[in-house]
N, C-alpha and C positions, 0 to 999 in steps of 0.2 A: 397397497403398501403405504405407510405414514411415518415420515421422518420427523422428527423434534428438535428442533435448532435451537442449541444457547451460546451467548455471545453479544459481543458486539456490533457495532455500523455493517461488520461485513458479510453477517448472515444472508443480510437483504439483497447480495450480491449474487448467494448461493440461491435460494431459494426460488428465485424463477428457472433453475435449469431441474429440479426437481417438479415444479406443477407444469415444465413442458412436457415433462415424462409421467406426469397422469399421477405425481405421488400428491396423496394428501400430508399437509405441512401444519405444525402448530411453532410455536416458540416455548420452552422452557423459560420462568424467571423466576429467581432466588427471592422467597418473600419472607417478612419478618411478620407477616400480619399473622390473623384467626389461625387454628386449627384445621378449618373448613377452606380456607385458602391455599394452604400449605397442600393439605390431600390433593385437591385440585390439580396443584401443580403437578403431585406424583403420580397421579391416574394420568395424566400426562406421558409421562414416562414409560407407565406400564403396559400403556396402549398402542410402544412406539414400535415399528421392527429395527429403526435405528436412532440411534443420538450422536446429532451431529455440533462440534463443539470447534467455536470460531472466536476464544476469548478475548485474545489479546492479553493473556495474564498469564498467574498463576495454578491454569490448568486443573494437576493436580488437587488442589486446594476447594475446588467447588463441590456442590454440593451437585449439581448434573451428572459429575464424572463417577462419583463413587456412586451414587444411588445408581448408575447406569450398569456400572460393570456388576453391581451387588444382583442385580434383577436378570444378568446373563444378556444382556441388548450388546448388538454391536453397536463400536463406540468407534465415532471417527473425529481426531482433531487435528485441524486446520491451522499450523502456526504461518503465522502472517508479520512478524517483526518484530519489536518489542517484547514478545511476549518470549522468545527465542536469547534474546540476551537477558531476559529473567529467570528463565530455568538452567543457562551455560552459571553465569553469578550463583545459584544455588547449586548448580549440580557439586562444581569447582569446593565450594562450601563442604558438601558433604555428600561424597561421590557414591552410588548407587546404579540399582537398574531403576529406568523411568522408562510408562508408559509403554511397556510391552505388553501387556492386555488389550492396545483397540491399534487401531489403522491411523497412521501418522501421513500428513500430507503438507509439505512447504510450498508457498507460491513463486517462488524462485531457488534458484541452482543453491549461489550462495548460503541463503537458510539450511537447503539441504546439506549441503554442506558443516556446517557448524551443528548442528545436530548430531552428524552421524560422527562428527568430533567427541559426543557426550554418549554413546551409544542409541541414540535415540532412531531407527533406521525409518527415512520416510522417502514417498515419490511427490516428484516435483508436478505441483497441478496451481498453477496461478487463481486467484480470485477476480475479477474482473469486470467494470458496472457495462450496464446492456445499455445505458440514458445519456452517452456520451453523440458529441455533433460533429459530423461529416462532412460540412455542408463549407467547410473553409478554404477558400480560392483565391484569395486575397492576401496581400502579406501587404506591411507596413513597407512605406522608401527606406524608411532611418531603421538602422538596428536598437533594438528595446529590448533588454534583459529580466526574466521575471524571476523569480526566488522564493522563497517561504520558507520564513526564518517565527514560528510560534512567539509571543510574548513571554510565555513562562519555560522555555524550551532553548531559549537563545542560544548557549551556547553549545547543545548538542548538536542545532545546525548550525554550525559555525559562522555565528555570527560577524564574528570580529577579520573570518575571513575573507568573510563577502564586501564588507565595507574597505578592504585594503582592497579587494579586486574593482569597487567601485570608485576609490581615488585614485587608483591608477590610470582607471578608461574615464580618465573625468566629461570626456565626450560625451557618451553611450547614458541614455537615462537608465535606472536600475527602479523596479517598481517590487515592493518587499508587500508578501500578502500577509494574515494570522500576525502582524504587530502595529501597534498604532505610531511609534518613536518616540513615545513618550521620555524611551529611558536612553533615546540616543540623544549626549551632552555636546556632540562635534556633529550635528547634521553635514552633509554635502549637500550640493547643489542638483547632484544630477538623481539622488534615493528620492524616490516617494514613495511613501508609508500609507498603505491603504487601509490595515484594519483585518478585521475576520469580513470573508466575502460570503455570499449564498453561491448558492450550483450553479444559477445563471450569469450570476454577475462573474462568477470564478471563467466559465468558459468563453463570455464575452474577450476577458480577460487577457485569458492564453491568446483571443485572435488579434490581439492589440500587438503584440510581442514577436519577437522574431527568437529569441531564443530563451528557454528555462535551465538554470541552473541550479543543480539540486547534489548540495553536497554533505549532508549530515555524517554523525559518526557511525550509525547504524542505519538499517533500512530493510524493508520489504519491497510491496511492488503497489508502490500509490498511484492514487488514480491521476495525480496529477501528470507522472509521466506517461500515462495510456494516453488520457486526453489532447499532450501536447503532442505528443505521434499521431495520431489520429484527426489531427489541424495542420501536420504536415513542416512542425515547428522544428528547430536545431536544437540539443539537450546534451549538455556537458552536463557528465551523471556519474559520481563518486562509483561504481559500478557497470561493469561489462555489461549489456543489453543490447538488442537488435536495434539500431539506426540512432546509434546515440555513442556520445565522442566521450574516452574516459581519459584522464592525465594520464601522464606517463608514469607519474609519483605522486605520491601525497606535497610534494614540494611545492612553494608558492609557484616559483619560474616555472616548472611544468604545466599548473592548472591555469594562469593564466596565457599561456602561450597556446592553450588549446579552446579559452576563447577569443587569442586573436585569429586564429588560424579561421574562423568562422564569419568574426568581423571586418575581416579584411576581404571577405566576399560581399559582394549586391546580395541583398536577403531575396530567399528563393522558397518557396515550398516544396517539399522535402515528400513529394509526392507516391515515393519507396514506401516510407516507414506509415503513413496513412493506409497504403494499402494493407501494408503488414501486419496494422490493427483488424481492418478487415476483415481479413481472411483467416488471423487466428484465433481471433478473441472475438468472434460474435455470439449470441447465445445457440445459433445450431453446434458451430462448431465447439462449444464446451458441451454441451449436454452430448455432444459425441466423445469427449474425452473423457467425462464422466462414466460413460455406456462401458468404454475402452478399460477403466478400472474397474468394472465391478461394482460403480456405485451406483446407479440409479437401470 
């Protein structure tokens, strides 16, 4: 059997729980070049028994999706976040049926949810990396708060509310990942601005930290919250999740009252929600949930 993945970062997620299952695997990609390139790609497609599609976009709009269903391939796509508040904005636009031709799949409840908001019916199968560290036993004395707040992105993760929850706890250092500060004109004392990090430097990172705080306006299921459960970290998280603390409200008093409620503990490793990685999101046990749909 030979699946054909197009998409973004998250394919690479998928793809080892298909070669644990013996499938041979290629990538589809949208070319502007030759003739003889373009083919290529399509032999691609035609050689697949499935197309499986992780864009992070406009879905629809590709050129994998309609060559896929034109050719009769089953066609499975993978909404993961953003991509989910770009089809609800266009649906809302100009209301239709979407994506009843292939197998719909969200990696959290919520997505599923807002989907089947727009008729779009899917089951809930998270994405998940297999190259995340275990091996965290340690926690910091002092409570250290981490964050990742993008540069060009600031105010979709709420920028401007993380630096109120950081002058309030002017104690607590706050270490902000994905921005340099350049455009912060009232630095604090206790923010450090680190910058875009690599993989290693990211989960050194998390094990600096005693708690991640991740409160954007939207959201899927990033790795950053696997990783920080999986280090056995505290995660006040705009979102209901296994082993992680949500406000009570979108209100400031609520969201900070629920990281004092954490800070006012001796930092501990959270040694539940590491296991919980464990045991549900390893690569046996996804390529069993995979088995369990139908897919592989």
């Amino acid at each position: 059997m030979k699946v054909v993945f197009y998409g973004n970062y998250a394919i690479k997620q998928v793809r080892p729980i298909y070669e644990a299952a013996g499938w041979k695997c290629d990538e589809y990609k949208e070319t502007g070049g030759s003739p003889l390139a373009k083919l290529r790609e399509l032999f691609k497609l035609i050689s697949a028994d499935c197309v499986y599609i992780v864009s992070g976009c406009d879905v629809q709009s590709t050129c994998a999706y309609r060559l896929a269903l034109k050719l009769g391939k089953k066609v499975i796509v993978h909404w993961i976040g953003t991509d989910v508040l770009r089809i609800r904005e266009d649906y809302y636009k100009n209301p239709r049926k979407i994506n009843s031709e292939c197998e719909n799949y969200a990696v959290v409840s919520w997505l599923k949810r807002e989907l089947d908001e727009i008729g779009i019916h899917s089951k809930e199968l998270p994405i998940v990396p297999f190259d995340i560290s275990y091996e965290c036993k340690e926690i910091p004395e002092n409570h250290r708060i981490l964050t990742y707040i993008p540069k060009n992105r600031a105010k979709f993760y709420n920028y401007e509310l993380t630096k109120r929850l950081a002058a309030e706890l002017s104690e607590v250092k706050f270490y902000v990942v994905g921005n340099d500060g350049e455009d912060d004109n009232e630095k604090l004392q206790n923010v450090e601005y680190l910058g875009w990090l690599d993989r290693e430097q990211m989960q050194a990172l998390i094990k600096e930290c005693t708690i991640l705080f991740r409160y954007p306006e939207h959201d899927g299921l990033p790795r950053m919250i696997i990783e920080a459960l999986a280090a056995g970290r505290e995660i006040v998280y705009r979102y209901e999740f296994p082993y992680t603390s949500t406000p009570q409200s979108e209100k400031f008093e609520d969201i900070l009252k629920e990281l004092m409620d954490i800070l006012d503990k001796k930092p501990s490793v959270n040694y539940e929600a590491e296991e919980y990685i464990k045991k549900n999101f390893s690569l046996e046990k996804m390529t069993e949930r995979y088995s369990d749909y139908g897919l592989i």
